[in-house]
Structure formats: C-alpha cells, structure tokens
N, CA, C and O atoms as a GROMACS GRO file, in nm:
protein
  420
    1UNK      N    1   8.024  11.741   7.720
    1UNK     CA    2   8.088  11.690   7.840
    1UNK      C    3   8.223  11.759   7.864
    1UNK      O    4   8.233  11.803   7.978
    2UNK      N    5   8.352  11.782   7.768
    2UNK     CA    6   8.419  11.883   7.745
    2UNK      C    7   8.411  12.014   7.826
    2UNK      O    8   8.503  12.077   7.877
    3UNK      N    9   8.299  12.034   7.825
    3UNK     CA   10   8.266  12.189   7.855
    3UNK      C   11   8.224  12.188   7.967
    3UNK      O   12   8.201  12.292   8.028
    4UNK      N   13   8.204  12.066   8.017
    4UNK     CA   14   8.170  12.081   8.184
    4UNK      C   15   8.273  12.033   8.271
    4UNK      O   16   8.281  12.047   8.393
    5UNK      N   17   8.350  11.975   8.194
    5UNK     CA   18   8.502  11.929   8.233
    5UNK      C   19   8.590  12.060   8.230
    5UNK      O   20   8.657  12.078   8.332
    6UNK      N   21   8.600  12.143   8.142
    6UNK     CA   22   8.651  12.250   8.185
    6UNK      C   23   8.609  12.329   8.261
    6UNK      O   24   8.684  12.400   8.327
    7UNK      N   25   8.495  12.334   8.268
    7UNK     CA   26   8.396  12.422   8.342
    7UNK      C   27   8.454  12.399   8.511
    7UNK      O   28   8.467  12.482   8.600
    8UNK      N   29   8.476  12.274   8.508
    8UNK     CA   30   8.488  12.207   8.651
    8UNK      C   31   8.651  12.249   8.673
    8UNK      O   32   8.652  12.294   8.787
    9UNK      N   33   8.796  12.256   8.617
    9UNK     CA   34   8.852  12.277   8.600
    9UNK      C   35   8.883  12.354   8.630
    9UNK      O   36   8.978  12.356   8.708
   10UNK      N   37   8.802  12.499   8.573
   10UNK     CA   38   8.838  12.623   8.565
   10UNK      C   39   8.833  12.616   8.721
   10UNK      O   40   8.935  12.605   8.789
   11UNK      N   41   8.680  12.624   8.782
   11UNK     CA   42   8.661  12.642   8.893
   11UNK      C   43   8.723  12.598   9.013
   11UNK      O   44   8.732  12.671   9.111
   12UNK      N   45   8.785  12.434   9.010
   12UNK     CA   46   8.888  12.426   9.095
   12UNK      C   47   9.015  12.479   9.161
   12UNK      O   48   9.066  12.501   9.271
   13UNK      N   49   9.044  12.488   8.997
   13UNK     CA   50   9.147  12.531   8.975
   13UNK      C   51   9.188  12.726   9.063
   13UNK      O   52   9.278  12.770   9.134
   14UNK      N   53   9.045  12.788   8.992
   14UNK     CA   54   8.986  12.891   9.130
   14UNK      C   55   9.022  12.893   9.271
   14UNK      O   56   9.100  12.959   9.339
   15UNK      N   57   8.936  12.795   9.294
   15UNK     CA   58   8.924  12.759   9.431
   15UNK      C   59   9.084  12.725   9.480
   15UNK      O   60   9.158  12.805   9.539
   16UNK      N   61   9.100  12.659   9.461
   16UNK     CA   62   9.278  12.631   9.533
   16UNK      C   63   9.329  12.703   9.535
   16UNK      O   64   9.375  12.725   9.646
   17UNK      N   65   9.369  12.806   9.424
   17UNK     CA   66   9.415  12.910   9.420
   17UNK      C   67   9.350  13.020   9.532
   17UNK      O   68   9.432  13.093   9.587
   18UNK      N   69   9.203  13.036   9.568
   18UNK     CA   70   9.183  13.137   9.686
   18UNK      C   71   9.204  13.042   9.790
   18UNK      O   72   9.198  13.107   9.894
   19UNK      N   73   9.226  12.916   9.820
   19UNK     CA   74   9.282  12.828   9.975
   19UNK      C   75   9.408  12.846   9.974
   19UNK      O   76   9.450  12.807  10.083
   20UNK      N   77   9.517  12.894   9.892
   20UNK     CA   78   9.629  12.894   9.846
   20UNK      C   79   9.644  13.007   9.943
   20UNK      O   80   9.680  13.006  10.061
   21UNK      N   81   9.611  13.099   9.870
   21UNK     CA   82   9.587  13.252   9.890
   21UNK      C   83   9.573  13.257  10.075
   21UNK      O   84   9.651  13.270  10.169
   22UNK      N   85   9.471  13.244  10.062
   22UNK     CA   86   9.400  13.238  10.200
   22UNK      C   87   9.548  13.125  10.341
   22UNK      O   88   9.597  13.156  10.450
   23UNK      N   89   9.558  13.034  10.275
   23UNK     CA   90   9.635  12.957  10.356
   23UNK      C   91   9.817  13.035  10.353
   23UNK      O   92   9.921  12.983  10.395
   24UNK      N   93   9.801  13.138  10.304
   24UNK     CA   94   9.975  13.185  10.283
   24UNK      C   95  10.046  13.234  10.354
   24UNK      O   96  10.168  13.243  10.346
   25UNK      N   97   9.948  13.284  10.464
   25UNK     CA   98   9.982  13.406  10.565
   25UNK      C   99  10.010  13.294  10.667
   25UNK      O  100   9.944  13.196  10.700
   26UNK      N  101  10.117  13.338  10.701
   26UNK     CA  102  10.147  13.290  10.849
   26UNK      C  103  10.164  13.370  11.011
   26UNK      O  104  10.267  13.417  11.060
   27UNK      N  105  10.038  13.368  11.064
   27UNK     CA  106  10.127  13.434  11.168
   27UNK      C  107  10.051  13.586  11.187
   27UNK      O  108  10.043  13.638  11.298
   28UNK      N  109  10.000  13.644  11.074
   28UNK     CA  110  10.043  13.776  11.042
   28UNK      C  111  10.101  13.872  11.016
   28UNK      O  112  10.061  13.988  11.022
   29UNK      N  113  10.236  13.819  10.974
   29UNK     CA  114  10.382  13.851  10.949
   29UNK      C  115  10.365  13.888  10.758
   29UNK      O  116  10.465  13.932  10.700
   30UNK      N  117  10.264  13.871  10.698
   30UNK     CA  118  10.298  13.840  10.552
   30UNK      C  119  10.395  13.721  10.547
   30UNK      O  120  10.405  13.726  10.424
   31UNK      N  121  10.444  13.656  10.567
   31UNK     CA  122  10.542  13.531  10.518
   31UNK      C  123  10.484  13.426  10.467
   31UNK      O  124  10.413  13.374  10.554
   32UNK      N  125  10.478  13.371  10.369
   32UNK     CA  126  10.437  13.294  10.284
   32UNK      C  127  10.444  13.129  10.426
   32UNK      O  128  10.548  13.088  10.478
   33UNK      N  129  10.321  13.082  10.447
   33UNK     CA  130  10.364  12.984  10.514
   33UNK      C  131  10.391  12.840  10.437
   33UNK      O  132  10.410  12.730  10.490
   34UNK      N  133  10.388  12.869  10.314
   34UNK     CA  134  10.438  12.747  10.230
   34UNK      C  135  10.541  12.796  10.161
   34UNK      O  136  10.539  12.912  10.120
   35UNK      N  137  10.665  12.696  10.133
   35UNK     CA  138  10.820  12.744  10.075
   35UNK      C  139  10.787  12.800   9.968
   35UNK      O  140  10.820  12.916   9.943
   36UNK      N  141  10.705  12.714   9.874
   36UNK     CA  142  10.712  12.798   9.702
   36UNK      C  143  10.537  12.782   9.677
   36UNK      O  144  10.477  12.684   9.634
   37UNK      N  145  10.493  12.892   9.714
   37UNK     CA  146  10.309  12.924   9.668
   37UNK      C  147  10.316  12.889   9.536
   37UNK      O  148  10.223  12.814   9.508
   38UNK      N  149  10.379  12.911   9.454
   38UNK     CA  150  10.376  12.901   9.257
   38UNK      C  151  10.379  12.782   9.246
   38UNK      O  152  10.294  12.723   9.181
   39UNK      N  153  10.459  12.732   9.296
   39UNK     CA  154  10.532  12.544   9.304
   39UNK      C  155  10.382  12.457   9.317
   39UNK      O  156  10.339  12.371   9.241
   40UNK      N  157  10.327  12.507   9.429
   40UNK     CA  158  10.224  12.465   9.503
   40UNK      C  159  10.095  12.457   9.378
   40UNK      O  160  10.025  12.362   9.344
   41UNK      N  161  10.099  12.578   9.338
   41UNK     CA  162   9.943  12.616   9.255
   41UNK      C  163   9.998  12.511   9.113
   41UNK      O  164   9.914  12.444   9.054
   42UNK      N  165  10.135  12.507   9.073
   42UNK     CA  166  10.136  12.438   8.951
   42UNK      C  167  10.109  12.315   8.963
   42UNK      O  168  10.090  12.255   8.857
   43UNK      N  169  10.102  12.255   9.062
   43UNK     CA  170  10.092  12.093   9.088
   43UNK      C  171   9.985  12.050   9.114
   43UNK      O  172   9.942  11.937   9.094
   44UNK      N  173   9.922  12.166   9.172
   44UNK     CA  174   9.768  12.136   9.162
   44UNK      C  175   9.694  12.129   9.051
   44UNK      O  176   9.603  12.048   9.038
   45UNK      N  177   9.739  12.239   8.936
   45UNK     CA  178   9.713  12.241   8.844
   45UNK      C  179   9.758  12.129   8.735
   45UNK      O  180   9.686  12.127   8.635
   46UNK      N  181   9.862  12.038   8.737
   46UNK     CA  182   9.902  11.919   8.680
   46UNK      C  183   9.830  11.825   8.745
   46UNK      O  184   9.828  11.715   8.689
   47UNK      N  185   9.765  11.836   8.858
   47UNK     CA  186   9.683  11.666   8.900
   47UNK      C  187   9.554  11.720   8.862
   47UNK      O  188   9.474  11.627   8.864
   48UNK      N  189   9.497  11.827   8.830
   48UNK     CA  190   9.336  11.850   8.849
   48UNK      C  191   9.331  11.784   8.642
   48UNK      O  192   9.256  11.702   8.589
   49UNK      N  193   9.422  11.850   8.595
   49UNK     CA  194   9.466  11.827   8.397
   49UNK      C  195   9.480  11.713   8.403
   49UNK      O  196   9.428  11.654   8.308
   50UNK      N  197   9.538  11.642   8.486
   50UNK     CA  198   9.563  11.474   8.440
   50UNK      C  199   9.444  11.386   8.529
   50UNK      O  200   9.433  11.270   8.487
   51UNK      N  201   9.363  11.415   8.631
   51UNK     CA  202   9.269  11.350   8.662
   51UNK      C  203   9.149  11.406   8.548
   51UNK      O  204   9.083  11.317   8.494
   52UNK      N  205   9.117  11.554   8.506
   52UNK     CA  206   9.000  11.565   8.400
   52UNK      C  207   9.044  11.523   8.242
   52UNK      O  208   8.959  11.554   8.159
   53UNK      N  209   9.171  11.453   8.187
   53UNK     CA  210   9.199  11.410   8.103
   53UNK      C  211   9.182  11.257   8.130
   53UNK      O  212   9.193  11.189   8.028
   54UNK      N  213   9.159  11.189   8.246
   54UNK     CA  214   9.167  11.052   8.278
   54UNK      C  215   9.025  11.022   8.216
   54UNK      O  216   8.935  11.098   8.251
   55UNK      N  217   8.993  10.920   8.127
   55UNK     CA  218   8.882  10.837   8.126
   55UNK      C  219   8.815  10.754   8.208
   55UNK      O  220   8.701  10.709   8.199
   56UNK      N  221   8.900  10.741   8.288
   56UNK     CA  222   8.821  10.625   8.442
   56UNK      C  223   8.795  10.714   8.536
   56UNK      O  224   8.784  10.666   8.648
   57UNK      N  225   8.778  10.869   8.523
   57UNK     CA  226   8.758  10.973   8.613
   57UNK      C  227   8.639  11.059   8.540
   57UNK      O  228   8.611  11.176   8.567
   58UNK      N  229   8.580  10.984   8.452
   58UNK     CA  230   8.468  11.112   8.408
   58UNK      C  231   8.356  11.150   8.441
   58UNK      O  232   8.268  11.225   8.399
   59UNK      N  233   8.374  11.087   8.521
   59UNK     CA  234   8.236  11.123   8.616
   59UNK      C  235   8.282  11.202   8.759
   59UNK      O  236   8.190  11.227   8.838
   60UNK      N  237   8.383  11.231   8.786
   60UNK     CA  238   8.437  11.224   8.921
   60UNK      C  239   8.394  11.350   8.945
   60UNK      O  240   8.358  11.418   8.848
   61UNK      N  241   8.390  11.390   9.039
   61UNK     CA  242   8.434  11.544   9.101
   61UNK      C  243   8.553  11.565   9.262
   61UNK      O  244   8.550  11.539   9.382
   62UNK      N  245   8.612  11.604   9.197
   62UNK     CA  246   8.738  11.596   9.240
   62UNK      C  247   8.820  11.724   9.272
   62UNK      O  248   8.831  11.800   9.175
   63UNK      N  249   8.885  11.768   9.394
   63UNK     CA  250   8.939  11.915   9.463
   63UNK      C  251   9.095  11.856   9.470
   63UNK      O  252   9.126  11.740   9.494
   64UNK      N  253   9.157  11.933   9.450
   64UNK     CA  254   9.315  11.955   9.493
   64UNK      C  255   9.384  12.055   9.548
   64UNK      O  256   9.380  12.174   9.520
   65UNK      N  257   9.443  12.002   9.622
   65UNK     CA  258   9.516  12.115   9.713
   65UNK      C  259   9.648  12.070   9.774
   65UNK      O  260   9.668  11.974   9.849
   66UNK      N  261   9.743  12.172   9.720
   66UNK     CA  262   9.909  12.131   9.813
   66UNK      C  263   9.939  12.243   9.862
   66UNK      O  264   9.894  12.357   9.847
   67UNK      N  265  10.077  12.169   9.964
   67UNK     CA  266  10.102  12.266  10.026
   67UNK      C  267  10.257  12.230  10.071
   67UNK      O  268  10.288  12.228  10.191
   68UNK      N  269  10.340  12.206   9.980
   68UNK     CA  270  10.516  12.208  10.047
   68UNK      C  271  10.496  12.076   9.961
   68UNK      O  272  10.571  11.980   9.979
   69UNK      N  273  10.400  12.074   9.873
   69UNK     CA  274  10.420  11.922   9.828
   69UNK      C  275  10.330  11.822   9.880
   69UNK      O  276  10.325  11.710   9.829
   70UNK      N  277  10.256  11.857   9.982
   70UNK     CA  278  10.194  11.739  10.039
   70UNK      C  279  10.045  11.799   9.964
   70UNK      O  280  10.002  11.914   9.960
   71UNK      N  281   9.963  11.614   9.880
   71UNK     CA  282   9.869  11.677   9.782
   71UNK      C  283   9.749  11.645   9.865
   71UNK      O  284   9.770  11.542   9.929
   72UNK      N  285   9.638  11.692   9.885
   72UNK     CA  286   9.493  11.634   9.968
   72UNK      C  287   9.386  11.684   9.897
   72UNK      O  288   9.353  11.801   9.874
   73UNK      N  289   9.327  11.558   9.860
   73UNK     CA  290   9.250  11.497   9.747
   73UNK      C  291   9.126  11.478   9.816
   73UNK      O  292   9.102  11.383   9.890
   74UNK      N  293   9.037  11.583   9.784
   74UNK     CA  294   8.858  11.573   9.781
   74UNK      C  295   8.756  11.567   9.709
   74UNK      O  296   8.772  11.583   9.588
   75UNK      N  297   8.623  11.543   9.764
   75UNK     CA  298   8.532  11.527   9.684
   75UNK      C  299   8.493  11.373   9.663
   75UNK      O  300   8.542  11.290   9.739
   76UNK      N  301   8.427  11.342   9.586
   76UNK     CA  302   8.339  11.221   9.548
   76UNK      C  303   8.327  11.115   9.414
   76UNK      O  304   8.254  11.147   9.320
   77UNK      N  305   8.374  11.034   9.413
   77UNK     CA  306   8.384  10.951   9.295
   77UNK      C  307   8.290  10.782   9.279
   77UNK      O  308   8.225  10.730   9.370
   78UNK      N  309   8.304  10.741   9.175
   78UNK     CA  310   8.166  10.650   9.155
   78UNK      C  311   8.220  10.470   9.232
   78UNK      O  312   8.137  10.382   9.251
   79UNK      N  313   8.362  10.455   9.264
   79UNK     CA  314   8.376  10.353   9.304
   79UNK      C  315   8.536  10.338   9.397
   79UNK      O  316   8.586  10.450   9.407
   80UNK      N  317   8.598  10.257   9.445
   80UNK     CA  318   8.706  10.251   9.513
   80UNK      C  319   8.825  10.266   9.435
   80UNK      O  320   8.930  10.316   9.475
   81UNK      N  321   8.797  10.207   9.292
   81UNK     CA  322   8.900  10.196   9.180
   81UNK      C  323   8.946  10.362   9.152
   81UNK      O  324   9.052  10.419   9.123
   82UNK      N  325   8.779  10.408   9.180
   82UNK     CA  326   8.804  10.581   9.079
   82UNK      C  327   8.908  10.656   9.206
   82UNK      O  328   8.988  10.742   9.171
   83UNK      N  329   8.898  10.615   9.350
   83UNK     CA  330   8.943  10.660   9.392
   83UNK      C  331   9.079  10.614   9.432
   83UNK      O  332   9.153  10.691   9.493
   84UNK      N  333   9.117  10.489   9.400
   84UNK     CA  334   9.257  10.460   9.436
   84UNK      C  335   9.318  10.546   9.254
   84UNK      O  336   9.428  10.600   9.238
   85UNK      N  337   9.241  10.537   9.179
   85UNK     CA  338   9.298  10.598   9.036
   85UNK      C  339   9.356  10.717   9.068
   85UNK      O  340   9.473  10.746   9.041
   86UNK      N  341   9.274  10.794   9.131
   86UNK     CA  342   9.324  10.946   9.134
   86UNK      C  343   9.418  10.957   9.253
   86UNK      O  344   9.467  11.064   9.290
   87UNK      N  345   9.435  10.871   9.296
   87UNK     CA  346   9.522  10.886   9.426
   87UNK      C  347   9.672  10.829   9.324
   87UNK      O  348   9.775  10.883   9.364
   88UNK      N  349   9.685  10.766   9.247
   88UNK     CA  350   9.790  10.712   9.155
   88UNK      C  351   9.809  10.833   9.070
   88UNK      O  352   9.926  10.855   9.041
   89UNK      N  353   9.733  10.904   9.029
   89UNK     CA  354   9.726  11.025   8.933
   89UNK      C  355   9.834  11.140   9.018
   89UNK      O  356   9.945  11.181   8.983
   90UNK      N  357   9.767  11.166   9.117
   90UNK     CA  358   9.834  11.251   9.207
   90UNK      C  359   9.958  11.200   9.260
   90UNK      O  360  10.038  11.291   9.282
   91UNK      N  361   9.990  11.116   9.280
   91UNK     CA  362  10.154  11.072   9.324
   91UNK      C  363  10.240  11.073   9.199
   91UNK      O  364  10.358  11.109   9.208
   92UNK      N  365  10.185  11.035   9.081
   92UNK     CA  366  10.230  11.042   8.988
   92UNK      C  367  10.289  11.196   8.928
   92UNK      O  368  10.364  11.193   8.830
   93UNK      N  369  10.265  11.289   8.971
   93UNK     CA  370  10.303  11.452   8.946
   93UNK      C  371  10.406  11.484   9.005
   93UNK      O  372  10.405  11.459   9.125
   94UNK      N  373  10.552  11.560   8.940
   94UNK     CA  374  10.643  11.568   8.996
   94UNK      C  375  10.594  11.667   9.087
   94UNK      O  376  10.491  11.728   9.059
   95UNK      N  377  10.682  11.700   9.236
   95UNK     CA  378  10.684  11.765   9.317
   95UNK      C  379  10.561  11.738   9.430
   95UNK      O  380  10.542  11.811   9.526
   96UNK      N  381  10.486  11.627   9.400
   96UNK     CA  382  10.411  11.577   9.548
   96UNK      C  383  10.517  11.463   9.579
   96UNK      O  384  10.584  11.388   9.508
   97UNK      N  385  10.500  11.485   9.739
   97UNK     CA  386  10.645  11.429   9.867
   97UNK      C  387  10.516  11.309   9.910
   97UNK      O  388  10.539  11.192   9.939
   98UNK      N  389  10.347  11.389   9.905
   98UNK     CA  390  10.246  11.297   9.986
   98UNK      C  391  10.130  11.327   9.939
   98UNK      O  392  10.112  11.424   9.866
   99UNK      N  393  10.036  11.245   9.977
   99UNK     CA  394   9.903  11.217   9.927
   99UNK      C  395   9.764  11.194  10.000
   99UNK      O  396   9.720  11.080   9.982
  100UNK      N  397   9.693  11.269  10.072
  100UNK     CA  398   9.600  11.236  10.159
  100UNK      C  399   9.489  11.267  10.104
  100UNK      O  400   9.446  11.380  10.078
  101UNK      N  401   9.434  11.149  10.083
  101UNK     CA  402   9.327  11.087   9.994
  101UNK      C  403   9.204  11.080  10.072
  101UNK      O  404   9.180  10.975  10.133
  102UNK      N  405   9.109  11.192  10.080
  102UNK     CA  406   8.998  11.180  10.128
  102UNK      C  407   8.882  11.208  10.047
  102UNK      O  408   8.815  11.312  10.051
  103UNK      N  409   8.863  11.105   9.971
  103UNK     CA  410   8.803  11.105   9.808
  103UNK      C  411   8.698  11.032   9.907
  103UNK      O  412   8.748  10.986  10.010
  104UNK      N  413   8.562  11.016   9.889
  104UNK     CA  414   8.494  10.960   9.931
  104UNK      C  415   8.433  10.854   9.782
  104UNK      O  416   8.488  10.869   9.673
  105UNK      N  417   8.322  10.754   9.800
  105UNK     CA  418   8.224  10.750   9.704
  105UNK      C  419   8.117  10.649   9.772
  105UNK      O  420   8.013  10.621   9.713
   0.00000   0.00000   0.00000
C-alpha cells in the first residue's frame, strides 16, 4: 500500500508541477504569473506528504494545486469527514492564505 501511496505521490506531485509550469506564463511576456512558482510547488508538496501520511485519507485520491497561496483541492474521497479532513490538512500548511475544496465523494 506504501508503494502505491508513493506511487500516487510521485505522480501528483508531477502533475502540479506541469499545471505550475503550464499556468506561469502570463500574457506571453515570460513573467511568472504567480509571485513565488517555488513557494507554490513546495506547499503543494507539504499538503499532498501530509494528506498521504494521514490515516483517515488512505483510501483517498487526492490533487493539489496553488497558486499565490490559494490551495484547490481535487479528486475523490470515501466520505464528507475524508473530505472536510483534507480540507483541515491543507489550511493547516504554512503559506496557504485559501482553500477551495472541490473534493467530491
């Protein structure tokens, strides 16, 4: 289970990073349209580690993504609890300002 927890991890963790990527350009100018891209990818990376370290989340599948701080939370979980959990998980990480929780289950 470990190994599909990282497995899942890794790949998120991927993924945000190319929406990151993809979402940076503003304009066509090259200008980063978020203040700190690094800021951004580390916080994602502290809520995706503390929701796949959560025990009331092991079943979940779960996306993260910020952007100036504001965190938006996808994907699918087994009950209302799993999803008010990870919505507590994610506020809980320094440097999210907000939280838009569109966790379904």
């Amino acid at each position: 289970m470990n190994n599909i927890k990282n497995m899942l991890l890794v790949t998120m963790t991927v993924g945000a990073l190319l929406l990151v990527g993809c979402a940076s350009i503003d304009g066509g100018y090259g200008q980063p349209a978020s203040n700190d891209v690094a800021s951004d990818v580390l916080t994602e990376r502290k809520i995706l580690s503390a929701i796949s370290d959560d025990p009331g989340l092991e079943s979940s599948l779960i996306g993260v993504s910020c952007i100036d701080g504001v965190v938006t939370l996808r994907g699918q979980v087994g009950s209302q609890i799993e999803r008010q959990l990870a919505e507590k998980i994610a506020k809980g990480v320094s440097g999210v300002t907000a939280v838009n929780n569109l966790i379904t289950f």
